[in-house]
C-alpha positions as CSV (number, residue, x, y, z in Angstrom):
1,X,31.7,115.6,145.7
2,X,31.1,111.9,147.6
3,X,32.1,109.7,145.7
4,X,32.3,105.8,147.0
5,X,35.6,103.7,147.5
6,X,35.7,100.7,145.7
7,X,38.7,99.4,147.5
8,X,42.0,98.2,145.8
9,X,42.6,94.2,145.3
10,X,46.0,92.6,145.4
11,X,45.9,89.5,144.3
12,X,43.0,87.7,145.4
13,X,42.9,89.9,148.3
14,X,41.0,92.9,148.7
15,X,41.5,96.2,150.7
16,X,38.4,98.2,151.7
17,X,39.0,102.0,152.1
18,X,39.9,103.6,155.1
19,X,37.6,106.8,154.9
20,X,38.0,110.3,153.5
21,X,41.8,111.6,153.0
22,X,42.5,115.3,153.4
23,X,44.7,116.9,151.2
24,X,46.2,119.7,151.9
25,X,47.2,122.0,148.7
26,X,49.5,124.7,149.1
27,X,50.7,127.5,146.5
28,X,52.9,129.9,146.3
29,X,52.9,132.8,144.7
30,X,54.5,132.9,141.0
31,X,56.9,135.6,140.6
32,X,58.8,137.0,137.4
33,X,62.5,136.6,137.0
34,X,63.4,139.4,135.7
35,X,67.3,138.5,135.6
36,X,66.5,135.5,133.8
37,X,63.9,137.3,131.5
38,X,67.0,140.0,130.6
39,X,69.3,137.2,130.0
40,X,67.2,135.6,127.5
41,X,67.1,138.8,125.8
42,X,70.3,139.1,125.6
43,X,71.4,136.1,124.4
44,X,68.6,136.2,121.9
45,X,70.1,139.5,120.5
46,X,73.9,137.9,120.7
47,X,72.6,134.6,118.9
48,X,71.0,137.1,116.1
49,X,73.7,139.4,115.7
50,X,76.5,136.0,115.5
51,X,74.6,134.5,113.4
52,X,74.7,137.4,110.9
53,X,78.5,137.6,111.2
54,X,78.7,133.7,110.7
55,X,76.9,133.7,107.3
56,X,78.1,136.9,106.5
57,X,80.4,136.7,103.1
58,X,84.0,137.2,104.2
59,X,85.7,140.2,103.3
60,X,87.6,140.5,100.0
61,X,90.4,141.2,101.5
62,X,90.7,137.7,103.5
63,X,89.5,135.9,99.9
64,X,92.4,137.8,98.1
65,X,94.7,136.9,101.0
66,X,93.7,133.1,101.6
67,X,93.5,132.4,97.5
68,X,97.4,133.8,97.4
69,X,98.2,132.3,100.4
70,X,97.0,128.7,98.9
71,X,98.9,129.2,95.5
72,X,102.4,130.6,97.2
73,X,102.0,127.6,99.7
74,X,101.4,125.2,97.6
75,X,103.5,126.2,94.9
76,X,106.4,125.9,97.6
77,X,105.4,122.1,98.7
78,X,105.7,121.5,95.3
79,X,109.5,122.8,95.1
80,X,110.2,121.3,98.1
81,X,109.0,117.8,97.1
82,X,110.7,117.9,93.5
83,X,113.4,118.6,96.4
84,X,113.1,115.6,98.3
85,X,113.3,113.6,95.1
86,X,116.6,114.7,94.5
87,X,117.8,113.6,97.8
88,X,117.6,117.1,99.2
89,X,116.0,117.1,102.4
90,X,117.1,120.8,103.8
91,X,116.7,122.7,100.8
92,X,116.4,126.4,100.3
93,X,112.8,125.3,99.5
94,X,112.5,123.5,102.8
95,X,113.6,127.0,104.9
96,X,111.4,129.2,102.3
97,X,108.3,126.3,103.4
98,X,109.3,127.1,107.2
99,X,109.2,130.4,106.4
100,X,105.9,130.9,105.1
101,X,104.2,128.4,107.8
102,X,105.4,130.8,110.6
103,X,104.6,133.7,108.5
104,X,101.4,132.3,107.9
105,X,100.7,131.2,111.5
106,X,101.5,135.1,112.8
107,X,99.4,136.5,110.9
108,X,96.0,134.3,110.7
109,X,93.6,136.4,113.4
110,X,90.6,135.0,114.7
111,X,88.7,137.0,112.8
112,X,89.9,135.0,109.8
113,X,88.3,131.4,112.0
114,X,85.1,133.1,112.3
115,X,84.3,132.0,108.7
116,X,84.0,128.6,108.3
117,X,85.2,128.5,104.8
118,X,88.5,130.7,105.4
119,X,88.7,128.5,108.8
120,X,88.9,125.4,106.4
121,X,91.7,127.1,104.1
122,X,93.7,128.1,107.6
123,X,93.6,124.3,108.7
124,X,94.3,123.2,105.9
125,X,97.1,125.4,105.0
126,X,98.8,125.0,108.4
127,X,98.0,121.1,108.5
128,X,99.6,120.6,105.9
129,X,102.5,122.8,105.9
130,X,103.1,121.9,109.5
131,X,102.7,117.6,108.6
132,X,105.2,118.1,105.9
133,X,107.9,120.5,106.8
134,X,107.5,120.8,110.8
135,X,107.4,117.6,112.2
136,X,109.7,116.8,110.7
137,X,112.6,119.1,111.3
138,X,114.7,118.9,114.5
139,X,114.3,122.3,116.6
140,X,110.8,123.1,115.7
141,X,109.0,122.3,119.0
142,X,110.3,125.4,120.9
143,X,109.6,127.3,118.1
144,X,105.7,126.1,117.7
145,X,105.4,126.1,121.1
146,X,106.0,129.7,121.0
147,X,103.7,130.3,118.4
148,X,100.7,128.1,120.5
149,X,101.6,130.5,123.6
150,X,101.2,133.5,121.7
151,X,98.1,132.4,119.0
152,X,96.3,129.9,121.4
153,X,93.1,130.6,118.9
154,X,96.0,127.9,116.6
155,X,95.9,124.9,118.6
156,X,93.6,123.0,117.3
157,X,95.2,123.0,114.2
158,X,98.9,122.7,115.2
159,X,99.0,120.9,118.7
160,X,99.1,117.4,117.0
161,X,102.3,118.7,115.4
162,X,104.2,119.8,118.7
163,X,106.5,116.9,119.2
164,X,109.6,117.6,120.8
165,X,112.6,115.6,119.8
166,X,113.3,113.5,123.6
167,X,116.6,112.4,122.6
168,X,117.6,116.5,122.9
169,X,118.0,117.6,126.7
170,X,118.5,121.2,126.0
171,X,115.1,121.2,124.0
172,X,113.2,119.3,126.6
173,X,114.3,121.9,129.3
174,X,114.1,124.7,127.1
175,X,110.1,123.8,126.1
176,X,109.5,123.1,130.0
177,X,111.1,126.0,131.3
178,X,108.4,127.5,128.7
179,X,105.6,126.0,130.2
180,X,106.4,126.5,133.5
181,X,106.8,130.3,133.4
182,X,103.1,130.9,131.8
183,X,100.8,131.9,133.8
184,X,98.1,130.4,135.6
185,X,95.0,129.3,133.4
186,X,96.7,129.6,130.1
């Protein structure tokens, strides 16, 4: 097809065309990915199959556990701050509190943060228990730290209550003789 050049103006100036360009198209030939085409698959599959297990009703067994779990915990805040009111800061309710949020933080799996509504009771249950009777008792830090090294699935519920008490030496090197000696990655 001839088609004439009008020429390109800039301005008040205009440019006449220099003559026929050749252009030179080159293609190559398309070619399936296959490993890309299998990994789509897959993931397709693995989205389907999580997204069943996220909307999924949680067992009974975790609904039994977390509604108990809620009562016993809160029911023992409770003692503990009628407690506090006396005056009583390291009361038998105050160990028995301890108590449970280590109990509590052994024994939550992952399987129990794969729900999101028993992953709200868990942070919410450790928050709490943790805000109110951790932090606030000298010694703890060695002890949560143990229980981040050994339930790292916890941390983002408990690592804003890991405060190691500075004016402690033994503590300090105790928690970063801890550190040091895990391994690589972790």
């Amino acid at each position: 097809v001839k088609k004439p050049c009008p020429g390109t103006k800039c301005g008040k100036e205009k440019f006449d065309c220099s003559g026929a360009a050749q252009i030179v198209l080159n293609y190559t030939e398309a070619k399936k990915q296959e490993a890309v085409k299998v990994k789509l698959e897959t993931n397709r599959k693995d989205w389907d199959s999580s997204e069943t297990r996220l909307l999924a009703a949680p067992a009974i067994q975790f609904v039994t556990a977390a509604s108990v779990l809620n009562y016993v915990s809160h029911r023992i805040l409770m003692m503990y701050e009628k407690d506090l009111g006396k005056g009583n800061v390291f009361s038998q309710n105050h160990s028995l509190a301890l108590a449970v949020f280590y109990q509590i933080a052994n024994v939550v799996t992952e399987d129990w943060l794969i729900c999101p509504s028993l992953r709200h009771f868990v942070s919410d249950c450790l928050e709490t228990l943790a805000s109110v009777v951790v932090s606030g008792t000298p010694g703890q830090a060695p002890k949560l730290l143990d229980i981040l090294i050994q339930c790292p699935h916890l941390s983002p519920f408990l690592s804003a209550h890991f405060s190691p008490n500075i004016n402690n030496n033994l503590e300090i090197v105790e928690i970063y003789r801890n550190i040091c000696s895990m391994p690589d990655g972790d």
